[in-house]
ZADRENZA-907537 format. One record per residue: chain; y, z, x of N, C-alpha, C, O in turn; residue in three letters; residue number from 1. Coordinates in steps of 0.2 Angstrom, whole numbers, m for minus. Layout:
# ZADRENZA-907537
mol | ny | nz | nx | cay | caz | cax | cy | cz | cx | oy | oz | ox | type | seq
A | Y | Z | X | Y | Z | X | Y | Z | X | Y | Z | X | ala | NUM
...
***
This chain:
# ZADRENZA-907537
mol | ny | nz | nx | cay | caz | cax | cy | cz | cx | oy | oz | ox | type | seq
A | m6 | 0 | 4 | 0 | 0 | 0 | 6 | 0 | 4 | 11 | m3 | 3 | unk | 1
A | 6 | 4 | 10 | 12 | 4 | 13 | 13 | m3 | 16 | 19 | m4 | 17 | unk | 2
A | 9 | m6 | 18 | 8 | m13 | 22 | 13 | m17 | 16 | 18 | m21 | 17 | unk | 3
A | 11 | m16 | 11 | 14 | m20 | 6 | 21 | m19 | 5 | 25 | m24 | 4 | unk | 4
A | 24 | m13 | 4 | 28 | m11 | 2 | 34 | m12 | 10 | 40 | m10 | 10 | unk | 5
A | 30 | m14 | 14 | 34 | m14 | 20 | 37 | m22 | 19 | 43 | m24 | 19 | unk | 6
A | 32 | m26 | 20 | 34 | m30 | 17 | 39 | m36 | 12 | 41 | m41 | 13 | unk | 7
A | 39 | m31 | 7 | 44 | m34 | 1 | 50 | m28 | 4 | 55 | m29 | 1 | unk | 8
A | 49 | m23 | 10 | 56 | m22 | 13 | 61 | m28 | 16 | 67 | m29 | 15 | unk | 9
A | 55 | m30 | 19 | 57 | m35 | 25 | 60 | m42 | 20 | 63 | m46 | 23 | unk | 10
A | 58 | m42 | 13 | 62 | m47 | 11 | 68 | m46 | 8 | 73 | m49 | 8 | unk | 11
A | 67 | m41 | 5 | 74 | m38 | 3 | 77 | m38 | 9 | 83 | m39 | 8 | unk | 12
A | 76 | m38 | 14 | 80 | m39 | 20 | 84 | m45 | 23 | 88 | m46 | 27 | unk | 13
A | 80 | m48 | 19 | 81 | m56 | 20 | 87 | m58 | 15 | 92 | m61 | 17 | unk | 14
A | 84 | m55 | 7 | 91 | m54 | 2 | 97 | m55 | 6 | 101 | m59 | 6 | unk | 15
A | 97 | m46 | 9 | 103 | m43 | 11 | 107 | m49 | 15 | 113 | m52 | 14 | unk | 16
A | 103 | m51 | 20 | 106 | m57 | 26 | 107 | m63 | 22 | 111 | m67 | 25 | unk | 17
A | 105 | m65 | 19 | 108 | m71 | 14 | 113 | m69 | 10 | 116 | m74 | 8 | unk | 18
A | 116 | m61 | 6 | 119 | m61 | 5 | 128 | m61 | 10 | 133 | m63 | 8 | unk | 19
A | 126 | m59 | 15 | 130 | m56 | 19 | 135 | m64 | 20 | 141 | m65 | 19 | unk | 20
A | 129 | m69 | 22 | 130 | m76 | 23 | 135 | m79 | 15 | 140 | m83 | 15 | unk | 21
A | 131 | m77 | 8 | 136 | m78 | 3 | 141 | m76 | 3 | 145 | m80 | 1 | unk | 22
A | 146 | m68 | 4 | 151 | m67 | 4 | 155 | m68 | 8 | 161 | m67 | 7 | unk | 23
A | 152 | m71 | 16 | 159 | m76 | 18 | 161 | m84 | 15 | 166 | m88 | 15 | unk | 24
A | 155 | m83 | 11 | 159 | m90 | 6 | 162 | m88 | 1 | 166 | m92 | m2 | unk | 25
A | 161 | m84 | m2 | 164 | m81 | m10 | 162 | m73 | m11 | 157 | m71 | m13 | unk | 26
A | 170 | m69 | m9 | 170 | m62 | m8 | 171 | m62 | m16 | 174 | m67 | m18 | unk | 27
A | 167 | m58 | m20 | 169 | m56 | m27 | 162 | m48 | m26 | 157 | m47 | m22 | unk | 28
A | 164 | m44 | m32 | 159 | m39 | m34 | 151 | m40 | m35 | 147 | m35 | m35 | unk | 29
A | 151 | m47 | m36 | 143 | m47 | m40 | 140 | m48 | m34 | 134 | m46 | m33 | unk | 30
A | 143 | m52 | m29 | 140 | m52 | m21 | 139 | m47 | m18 | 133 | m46 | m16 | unk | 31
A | 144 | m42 | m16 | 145 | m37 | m15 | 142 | m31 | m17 | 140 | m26 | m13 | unk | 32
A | 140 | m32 | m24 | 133 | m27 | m27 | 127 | m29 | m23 | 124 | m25 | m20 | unk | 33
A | 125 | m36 | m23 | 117 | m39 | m23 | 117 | m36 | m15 | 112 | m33 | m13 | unk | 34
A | 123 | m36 | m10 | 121 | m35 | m5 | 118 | m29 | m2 | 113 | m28 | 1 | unk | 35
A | 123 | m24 | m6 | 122 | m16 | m6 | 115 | m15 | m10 | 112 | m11 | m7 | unk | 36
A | 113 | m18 | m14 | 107 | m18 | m17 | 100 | m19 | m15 | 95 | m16 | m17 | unk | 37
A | 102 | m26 | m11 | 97 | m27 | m6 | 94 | m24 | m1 | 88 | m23 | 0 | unk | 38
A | 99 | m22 | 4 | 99 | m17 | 8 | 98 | m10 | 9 | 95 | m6 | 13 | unk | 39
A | 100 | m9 | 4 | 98 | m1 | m1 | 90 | 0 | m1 | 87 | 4 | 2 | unk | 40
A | 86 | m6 | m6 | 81 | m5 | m6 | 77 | m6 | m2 | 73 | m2 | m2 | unk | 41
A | 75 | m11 | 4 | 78 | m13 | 10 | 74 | m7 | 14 | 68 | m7 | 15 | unk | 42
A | 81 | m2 | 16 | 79 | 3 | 19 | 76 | 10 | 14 | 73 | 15 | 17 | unk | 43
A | 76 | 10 | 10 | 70 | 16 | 5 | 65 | 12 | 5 | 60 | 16 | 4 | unk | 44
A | 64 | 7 | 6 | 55 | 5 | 6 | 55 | 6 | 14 | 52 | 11 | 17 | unk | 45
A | 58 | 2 | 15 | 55 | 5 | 26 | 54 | 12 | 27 | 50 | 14 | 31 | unk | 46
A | 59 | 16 | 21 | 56 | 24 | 24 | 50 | 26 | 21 | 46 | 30 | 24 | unk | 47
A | 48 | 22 | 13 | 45 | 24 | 11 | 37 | 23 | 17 | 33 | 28 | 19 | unk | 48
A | 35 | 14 | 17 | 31 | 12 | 22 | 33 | 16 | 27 | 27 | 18 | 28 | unk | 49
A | 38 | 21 | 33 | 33 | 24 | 37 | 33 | 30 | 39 | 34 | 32 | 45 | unk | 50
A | 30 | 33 | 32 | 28 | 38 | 33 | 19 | 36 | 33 | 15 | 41 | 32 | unk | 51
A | 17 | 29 | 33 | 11 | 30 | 35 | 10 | 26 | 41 | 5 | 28 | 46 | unk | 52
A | 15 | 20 | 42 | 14 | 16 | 48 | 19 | 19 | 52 | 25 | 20 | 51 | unk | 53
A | 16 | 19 | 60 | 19 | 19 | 65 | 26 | 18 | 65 | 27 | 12 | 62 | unk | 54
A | 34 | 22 | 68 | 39 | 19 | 67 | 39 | 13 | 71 | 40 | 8 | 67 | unk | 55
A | 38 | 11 | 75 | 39 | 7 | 81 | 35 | m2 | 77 | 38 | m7 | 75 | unk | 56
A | 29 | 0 | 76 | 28 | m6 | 72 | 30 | m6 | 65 | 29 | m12 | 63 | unk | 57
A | 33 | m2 | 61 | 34 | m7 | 54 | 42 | m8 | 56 | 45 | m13 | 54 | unk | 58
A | 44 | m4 | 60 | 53 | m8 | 62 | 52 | m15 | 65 | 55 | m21 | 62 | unk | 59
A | 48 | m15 | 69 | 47 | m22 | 73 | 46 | m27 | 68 | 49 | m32 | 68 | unk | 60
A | 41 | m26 | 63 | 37 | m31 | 58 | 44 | m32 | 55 | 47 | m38 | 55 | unk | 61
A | 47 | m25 | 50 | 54 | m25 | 46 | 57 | m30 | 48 | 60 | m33 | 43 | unk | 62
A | 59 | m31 | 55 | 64 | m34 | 57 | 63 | m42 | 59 | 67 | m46 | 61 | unk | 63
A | 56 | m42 | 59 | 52 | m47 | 60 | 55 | m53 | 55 | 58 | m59 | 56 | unk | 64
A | 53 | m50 | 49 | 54 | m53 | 43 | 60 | m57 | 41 | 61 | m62 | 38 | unk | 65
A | 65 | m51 | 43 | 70 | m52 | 41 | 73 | m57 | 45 | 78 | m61 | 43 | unk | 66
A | 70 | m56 | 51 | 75 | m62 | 58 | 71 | m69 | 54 | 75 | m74 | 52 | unk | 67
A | 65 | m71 | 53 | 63 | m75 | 51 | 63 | m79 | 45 | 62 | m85 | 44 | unk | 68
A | 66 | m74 | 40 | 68 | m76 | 34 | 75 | m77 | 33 | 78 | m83 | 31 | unk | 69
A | 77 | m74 | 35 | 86 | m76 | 37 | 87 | m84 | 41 | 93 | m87 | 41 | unk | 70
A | 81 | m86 | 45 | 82 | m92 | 49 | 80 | m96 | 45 | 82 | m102 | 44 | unk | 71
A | 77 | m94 | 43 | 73 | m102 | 36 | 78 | m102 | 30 | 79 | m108 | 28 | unk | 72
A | 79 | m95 | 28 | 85 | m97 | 22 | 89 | m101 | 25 | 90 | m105 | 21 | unk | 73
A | 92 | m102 | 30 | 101 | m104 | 35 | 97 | m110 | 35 | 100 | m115 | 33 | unk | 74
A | 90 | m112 | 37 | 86 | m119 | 40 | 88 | m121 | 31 | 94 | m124 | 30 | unk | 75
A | 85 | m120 | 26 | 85 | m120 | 20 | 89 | m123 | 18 | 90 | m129 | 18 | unk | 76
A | 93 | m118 | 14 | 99 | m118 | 11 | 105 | m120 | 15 | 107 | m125 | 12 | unk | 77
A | 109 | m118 | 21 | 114 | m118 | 24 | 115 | m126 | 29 | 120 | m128 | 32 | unk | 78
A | 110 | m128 | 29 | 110 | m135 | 34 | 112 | m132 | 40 | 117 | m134 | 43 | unk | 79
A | 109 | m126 | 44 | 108 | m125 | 51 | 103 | m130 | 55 | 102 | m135 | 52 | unk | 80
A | 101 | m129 | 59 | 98 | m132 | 64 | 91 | m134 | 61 | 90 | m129 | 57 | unk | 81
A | 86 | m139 | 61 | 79 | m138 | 60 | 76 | m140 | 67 | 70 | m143 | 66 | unk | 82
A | 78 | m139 | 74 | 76 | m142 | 79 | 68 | m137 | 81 | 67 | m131 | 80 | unk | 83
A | 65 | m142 | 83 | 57 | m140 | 84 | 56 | m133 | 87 | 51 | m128 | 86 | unk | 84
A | 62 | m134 | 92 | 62 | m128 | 98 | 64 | m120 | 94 | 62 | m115 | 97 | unk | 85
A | 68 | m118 | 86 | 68 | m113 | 82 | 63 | m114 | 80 | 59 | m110 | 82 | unk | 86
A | 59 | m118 | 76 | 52 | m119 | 72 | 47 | m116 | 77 | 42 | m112 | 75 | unk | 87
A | 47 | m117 | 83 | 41 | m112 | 90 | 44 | m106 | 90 | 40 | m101 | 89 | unk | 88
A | 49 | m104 | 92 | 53 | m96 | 93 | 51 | m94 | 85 | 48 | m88 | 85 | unk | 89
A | 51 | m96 | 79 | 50 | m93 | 73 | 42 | m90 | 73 | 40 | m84 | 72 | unk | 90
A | 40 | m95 | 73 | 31 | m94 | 74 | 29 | m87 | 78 | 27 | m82 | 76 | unk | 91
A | 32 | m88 | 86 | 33 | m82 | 91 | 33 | m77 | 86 | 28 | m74 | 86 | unk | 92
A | 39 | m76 | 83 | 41 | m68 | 81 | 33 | m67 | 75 | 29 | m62 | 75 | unk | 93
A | 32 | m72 | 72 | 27 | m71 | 66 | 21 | m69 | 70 | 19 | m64 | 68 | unk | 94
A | 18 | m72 | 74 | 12 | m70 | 78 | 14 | m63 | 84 | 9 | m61 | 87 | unk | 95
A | 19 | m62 | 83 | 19 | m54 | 86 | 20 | m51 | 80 | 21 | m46 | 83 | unk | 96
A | 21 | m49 | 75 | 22 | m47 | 71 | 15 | m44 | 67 | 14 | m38 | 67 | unk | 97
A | 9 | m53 | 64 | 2 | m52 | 65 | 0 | m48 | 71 | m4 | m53 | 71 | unk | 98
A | m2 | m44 | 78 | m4 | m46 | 83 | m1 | m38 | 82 | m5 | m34 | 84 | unk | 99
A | 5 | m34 | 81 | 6 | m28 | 78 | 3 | m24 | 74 | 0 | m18 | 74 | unk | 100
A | 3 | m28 | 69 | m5 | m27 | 65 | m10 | m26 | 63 | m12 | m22 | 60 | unk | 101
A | m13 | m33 | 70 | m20 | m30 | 72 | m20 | m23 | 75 | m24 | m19 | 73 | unk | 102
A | m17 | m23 | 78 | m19 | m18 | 83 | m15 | m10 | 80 | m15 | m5 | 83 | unk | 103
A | m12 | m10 | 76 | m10 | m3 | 73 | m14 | 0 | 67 | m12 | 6 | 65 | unk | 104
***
C-alpha cells in the first residue's frame, strides 16, 4: 500500500510542477489553489508512504517521478525539447528508481 500511495505522491508532484509552469502563463486563484493542492497532497502521501519505506528511497523514487513527469508533461504539452539524448537521461532516472525498489 505504501508503494502505491507513494506513487500517486509522486504524481501529484508532477500536478504541482505543471501547475507552477501554468501560473507563469496565467496568475489567477484557481491556479493557485490546484498548485497548493497538489503539493499539499503531494507531501501528506510522501509522509504518509514513509513511515514504512525507507526515507532515502521513497524521496529518491518521489522525486524520481516528479523529475520525470514534469519532463514529459513540458515534452508533451509545452513544445520543450524531444531530443533522443532527454528520452535516455529519462529512462536513467526510471531504472534507478525500479533498481531502488528491487533492492529496498
Amino acid at each position: 500500500m505504501a508503494w502505491f500511495v507513494l506513487i500517486i505522491a509522486g504524481l501529484l508532484e508532477t500536478f504541482g510542477v505543471a501547475m507552477i509552469n501554468q501560473l507563469s502563463v496565467k496568475r489567477n486563484w484557481q491556479t493557485i489553489s490546484l498548485l497548493i493542492l497538489g503539493f499539499g497532497l503531494s507531501f501528506t502521501l510522501l509522509s504518509y508512504s514513509l513511515r514504512t519505506i525507507p526515507m532515502g528511497t521513497g524521496y529518491a523514487i518521489w522525486t524520481g517521478i516528479g523529475v520525470v513527469g514534469g519532463t514529459l508533461i513540458g515534452m508533451v504539452f509545452y513544445g520543450e525539447s524531444k531530443d533522443w539524448k532527454r528520452a535516455t537521461f529519462i529512462a536513467m532516472v526510471l531504472g534507478a528508481a525500479v533498481g531502488l525498489k528491487l533492492v529496498s
